[in-house]
matplotlib code that plots the C-alpha trace (Angstrom):
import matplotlib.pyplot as plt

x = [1.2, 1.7, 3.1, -0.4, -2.4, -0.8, -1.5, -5.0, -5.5, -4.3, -5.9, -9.2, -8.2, -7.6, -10.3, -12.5, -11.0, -11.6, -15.4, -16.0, -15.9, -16.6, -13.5, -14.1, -17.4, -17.5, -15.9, -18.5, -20.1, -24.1, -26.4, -28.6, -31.6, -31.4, -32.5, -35.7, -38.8, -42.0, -45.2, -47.7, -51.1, -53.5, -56.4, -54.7, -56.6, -54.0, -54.7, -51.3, -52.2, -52.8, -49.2, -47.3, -43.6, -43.4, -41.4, -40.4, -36.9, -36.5, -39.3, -38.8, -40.6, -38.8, -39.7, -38.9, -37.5, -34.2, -30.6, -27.5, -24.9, -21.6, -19.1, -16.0, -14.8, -11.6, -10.1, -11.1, -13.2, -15.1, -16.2, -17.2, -18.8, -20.5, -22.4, -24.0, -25.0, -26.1, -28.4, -29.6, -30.5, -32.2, -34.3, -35.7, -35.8, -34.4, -31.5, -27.8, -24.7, -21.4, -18.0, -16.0, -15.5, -12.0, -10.5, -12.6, -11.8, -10.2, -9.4, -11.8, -10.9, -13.5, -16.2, -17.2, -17.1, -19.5, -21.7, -22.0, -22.5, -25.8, -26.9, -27.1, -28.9, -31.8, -34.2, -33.2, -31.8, -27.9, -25.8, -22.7, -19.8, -16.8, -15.5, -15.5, -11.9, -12.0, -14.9, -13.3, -10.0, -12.3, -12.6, -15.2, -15.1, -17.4, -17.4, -16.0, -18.3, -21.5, -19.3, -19.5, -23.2, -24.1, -22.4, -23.8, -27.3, -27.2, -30.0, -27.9, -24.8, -23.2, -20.6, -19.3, -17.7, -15.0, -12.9, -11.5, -10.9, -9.0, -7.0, -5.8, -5.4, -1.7, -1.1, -5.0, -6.3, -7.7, -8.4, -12.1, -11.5, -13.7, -16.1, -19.4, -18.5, -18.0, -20.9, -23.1, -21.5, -21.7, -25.2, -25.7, -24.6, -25.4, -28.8, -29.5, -30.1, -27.3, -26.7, -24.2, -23.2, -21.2, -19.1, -19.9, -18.8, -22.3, -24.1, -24.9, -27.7, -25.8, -23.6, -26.7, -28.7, -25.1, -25.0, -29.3, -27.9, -25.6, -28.4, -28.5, -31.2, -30.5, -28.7, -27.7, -26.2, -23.9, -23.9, -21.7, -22.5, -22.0, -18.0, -15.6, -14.0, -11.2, -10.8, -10.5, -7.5, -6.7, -6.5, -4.7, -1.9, -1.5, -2.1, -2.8, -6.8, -6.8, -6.6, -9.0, -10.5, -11.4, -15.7, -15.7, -18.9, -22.7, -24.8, -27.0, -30.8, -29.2, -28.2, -31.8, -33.9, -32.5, -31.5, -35.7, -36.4, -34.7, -38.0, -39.9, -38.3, -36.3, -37.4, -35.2, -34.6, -33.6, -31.8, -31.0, -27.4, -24.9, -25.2, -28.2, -27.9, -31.7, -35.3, -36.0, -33.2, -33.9, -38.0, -36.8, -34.6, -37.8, -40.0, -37.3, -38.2, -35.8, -37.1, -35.3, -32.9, -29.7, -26.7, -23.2, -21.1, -24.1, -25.3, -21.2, -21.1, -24.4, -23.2, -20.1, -22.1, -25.4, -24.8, -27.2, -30.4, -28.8, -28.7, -32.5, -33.3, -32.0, -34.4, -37.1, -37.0, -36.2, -39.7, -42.0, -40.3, -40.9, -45.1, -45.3, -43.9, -46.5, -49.3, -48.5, -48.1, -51.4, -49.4, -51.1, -49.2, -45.2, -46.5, -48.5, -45.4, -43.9, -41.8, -45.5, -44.8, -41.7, -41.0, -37.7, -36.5, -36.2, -39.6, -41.4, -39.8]
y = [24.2, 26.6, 30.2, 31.3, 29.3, 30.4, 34.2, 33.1, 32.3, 34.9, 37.1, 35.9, 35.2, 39.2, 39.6, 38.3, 39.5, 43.1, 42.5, 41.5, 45.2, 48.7, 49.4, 49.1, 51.5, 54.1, 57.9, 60.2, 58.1, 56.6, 54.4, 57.4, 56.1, 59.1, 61.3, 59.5, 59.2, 57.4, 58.8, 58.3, 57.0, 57.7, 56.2, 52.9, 49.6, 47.3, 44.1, 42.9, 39.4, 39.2, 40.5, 37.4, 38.0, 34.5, 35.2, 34.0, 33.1, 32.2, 29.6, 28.4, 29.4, 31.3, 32.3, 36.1, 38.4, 38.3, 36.8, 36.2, 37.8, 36.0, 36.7, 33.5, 30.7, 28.0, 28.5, 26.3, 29.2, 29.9, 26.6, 26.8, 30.2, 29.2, 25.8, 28.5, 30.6, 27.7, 26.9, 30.0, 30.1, 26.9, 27.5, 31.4, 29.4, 32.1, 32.3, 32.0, 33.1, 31.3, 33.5, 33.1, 29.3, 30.0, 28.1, 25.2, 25.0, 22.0, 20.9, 18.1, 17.8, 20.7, 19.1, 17.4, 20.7, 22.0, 19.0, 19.3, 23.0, 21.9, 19.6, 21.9, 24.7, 21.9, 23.0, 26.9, 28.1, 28.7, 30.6, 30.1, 33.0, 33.7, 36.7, 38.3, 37.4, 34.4, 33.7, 35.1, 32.8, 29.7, 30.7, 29.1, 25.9, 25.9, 22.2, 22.9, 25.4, 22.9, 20.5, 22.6, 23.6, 19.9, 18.8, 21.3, 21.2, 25.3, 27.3, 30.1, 31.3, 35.1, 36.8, 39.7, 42.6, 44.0, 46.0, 48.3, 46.3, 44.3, 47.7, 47.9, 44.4, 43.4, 40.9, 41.7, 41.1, 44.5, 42.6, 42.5, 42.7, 40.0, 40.2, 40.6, 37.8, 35.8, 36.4, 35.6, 32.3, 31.7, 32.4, 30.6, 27.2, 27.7, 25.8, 28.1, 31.7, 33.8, 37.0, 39.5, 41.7, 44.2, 44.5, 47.2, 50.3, 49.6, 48.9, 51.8, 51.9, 52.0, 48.7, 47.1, 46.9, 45.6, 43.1, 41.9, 42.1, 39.4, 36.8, 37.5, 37.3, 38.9, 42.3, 42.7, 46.3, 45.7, 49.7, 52.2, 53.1, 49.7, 47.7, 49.7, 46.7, 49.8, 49.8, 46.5, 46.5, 49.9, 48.1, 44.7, 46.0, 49.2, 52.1, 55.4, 55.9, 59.0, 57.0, 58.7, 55.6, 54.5, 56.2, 55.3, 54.0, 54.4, 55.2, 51.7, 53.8, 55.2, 52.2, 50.5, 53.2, 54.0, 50.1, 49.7, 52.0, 49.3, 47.0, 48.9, 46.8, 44.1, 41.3, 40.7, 40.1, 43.5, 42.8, 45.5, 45.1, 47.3, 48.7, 46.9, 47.5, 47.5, 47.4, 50.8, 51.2, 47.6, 48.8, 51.8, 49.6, 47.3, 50.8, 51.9, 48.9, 45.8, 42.5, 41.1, 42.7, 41.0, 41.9, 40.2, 42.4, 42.6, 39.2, 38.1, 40.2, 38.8, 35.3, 35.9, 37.4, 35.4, 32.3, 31.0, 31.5, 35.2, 35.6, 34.1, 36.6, 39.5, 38.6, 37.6, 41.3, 42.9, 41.7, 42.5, 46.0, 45.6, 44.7, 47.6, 50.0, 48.6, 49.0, 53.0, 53.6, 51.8, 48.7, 45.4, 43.6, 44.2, 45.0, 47.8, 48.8, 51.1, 54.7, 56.3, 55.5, 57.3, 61.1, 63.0, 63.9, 68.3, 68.1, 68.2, 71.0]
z = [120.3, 117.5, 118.0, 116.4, 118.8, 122.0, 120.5, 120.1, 123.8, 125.0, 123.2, 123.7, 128.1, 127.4, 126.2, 128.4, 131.1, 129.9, 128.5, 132.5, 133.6, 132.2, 131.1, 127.4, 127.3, 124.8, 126.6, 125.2, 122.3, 123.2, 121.8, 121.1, 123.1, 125.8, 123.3, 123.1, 125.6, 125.4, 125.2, 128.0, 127.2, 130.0, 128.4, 128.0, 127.2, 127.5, 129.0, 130.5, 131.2, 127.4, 126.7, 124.8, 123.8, 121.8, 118.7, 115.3, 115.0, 111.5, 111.6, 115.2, 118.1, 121.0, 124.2, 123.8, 121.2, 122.8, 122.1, 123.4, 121.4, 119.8, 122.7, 123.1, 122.0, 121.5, 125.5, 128.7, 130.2, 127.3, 127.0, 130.5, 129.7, 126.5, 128.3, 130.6, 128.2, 126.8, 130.2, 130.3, 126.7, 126.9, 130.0, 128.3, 124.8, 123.3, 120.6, 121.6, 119.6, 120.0, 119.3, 116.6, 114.7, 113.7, 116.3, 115.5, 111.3, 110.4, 114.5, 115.1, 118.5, 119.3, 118.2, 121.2, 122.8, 120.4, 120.3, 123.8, 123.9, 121.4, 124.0, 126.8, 124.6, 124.0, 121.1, 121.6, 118.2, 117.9, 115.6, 114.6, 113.8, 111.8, 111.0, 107.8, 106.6, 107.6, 105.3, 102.5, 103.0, 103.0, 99.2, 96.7, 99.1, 102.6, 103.0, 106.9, 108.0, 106.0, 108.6, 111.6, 110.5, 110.2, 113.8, 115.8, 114.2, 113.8, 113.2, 111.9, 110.5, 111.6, 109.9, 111.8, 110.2, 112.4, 110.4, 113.0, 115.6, 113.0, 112.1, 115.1, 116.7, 116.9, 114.0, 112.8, 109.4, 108.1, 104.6, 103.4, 99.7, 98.3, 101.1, 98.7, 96.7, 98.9, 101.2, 98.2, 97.2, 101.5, 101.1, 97.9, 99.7, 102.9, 103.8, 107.1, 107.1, 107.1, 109.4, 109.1, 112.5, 113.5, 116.8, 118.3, 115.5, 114.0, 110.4, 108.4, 105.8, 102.9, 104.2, 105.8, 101.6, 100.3, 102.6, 102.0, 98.1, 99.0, 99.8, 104.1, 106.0, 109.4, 110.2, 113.7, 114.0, 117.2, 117.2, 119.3, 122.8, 124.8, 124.4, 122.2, 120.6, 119.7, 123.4, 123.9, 121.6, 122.8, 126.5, 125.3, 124.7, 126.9, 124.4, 125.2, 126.6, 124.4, 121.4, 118.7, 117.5, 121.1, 120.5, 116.7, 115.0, 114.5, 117.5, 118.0, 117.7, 114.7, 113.2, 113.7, 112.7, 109.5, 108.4, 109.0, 106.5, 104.4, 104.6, 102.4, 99.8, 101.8, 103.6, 106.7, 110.6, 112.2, 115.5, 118.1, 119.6, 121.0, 124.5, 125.3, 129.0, 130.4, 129.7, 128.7, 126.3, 124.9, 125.0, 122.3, 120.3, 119.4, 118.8, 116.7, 114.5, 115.8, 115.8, 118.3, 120.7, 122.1, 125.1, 125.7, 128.0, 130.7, 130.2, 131.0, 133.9, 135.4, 134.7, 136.5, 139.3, 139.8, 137.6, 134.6, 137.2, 137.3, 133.5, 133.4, 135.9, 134.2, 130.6, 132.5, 134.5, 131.4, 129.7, 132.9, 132.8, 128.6, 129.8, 131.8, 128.9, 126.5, 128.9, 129.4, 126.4, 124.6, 122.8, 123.1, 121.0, 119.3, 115.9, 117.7, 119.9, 116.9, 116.6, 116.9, 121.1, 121.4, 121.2, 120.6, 124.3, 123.0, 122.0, 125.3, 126.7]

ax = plt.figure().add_subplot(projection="3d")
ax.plot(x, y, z, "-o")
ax.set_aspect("equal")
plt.show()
């Protein structure tokens, strides 16, 4: 085994092993949804048997509006975590995201892995990952990730931008130059949608319409306020708590609400990430304008707690709490559930 590869797994064993507890939470830094409350409807007409959460996932049908974020890949355990996810997924038809390919380029002793991983999510969309340099180092030529693509029957491809976590992983690759280009020449040859995330530092406006110029389809904004990815690194190799990076990024409500202004002349998926950590806070993420919402760090935790039936749980709670938000506050349907239901926290007092 290569000196790279050993580096590999145990970085990703580390980090793992931190994403399964708090540790990594932003210090002072939220997702800005405590600074919003919904408005109360007394005369509410909502019928809550008629409440249906079926959703569009770029052309197939899923159970709810939900997904489960890119979190591991390329080490034993997250094999074993990724076939669960993989259960869950399947069983809530909803989409799942596998963690970074880069283990898996040009090695096609994972495939069977990945195959197998496919098999287990059933007819549940999945999305594939690789990180933003790693794109650009595949140059004009994709014919590996069409490979990967093609084997694992993906519904979906995710780049994630992580540029500070890579500025200050030991050994990381802080080098995006060429990223645009290559994101429209990825997008160009690509025959599945293409969606670019963050990790957790979140998308601004201004980034999220460069990247919709370069041909994507989805934005997930992975904003600040659930894992600091800068703690993470921070953590993994025993640096001081205090580091100043540790609550950088874009509050997650922030990020949405000002990337949907975006669709007055865009046509895109808006999905809610980043400290996604219960109903109500996912419930203001969707009024703020996201299409779908998604978790990782809490969906982990539950599956190493209670299982897959613990993960299905979790969802399945999240939407009844979802129903019962809509009812009070006069939505019947998603559409209907907009920014006119919530109400700027200083307001009412």
């Amino acid at each position: 085994m290569i000196r790279d590869q050993k580096d590999f797994i145990s970085r990703k064993k580390a980090h793992l092993s931190i994403c399964e507890t708090d540790e990594a939470a932003f210090i002072s830094k939220k997702t800005g949804f405590d600074k919003y409350d919904f408005l109360h409807h007394a005369c509410t007409e909502v019928d809550l048997s008629k409440i249906n959460f079926e959703t569009d996932f770029f052309g197939l049908k899923v159970g709810y509006p939900f997904f489960i974020s890119c979190m591991t890949g390329g080490v034993d355990d997250s094999d074993k975590i990724n076939l669960q996810l993989a259960e869950a997924a399947a069983k809530l038809n909803i989409p799942l995201g596998l963690g970074s390919l880069r283990y898996a380029l040009n090695k096609k002793e994972f495939d069977s892995s990945l195959i197998e991983i496919r098999s287990a999510l059933g007819d549940a969309p999945l999305m594939g990952n690789l990180g933003a340099h790693q794109l650009i180092s595949e140059g004009d030529n994709f014919e590996e990730l069409k490979r990967l693509v093609k084997i694992c029957s993906m519904d979906a491809f995710v780049i994630h931008l992580n540029p500070l976590q890579e500025l200050l992983q030991k050994n990381g690759e802080p080098y995006f130059t060429g990223l645009k280009q290559a994101l429209k020449k990825f997008t160009a040859q690509i025959e599945i949608p293409v969606i670019v995330k963050e990790v957790g530092s979140g998308i601004s406006k201004k980034a999220a319409l460069e990247m919709l110029e370069c041909g994507v389809s989805g934005i997930d904004t992975a904003g600040a306020g659930g894992t600091s990815w800068a703690a993470v690194e921070i953590l993994r190799n025993n640096n001081s708590k205090g580091n100043e990076f540790w609550d950088w990024g874009l509050p997650t409500s922030y990020c949405i609400s000002t990337i949907n202004e975006l669709r007055n002349k865009h046509s895109f998926m808006l999905m809610g990430s980043g400290g996604i950590n219960d109903a109500f806070s996912m419930a203001k993420a969707f009024a703020l304008g996201a299409d779908l919402c998604g978790s990782a760090r809490i969906i982990l935790q539950t599956l190493r707690k209670n299982g897959v039936d613990g993960v299905v749980e979790l969802v399945k709670d999240w939407f009844v709490t979802m129903k019962n938000i809509m009812y009070l506050t006069g939505a019947q349907t998603l559409p209907e559930f907009d920014d006119s239901v919530l109400i700027m926290k200083e307001k009412l007092y």
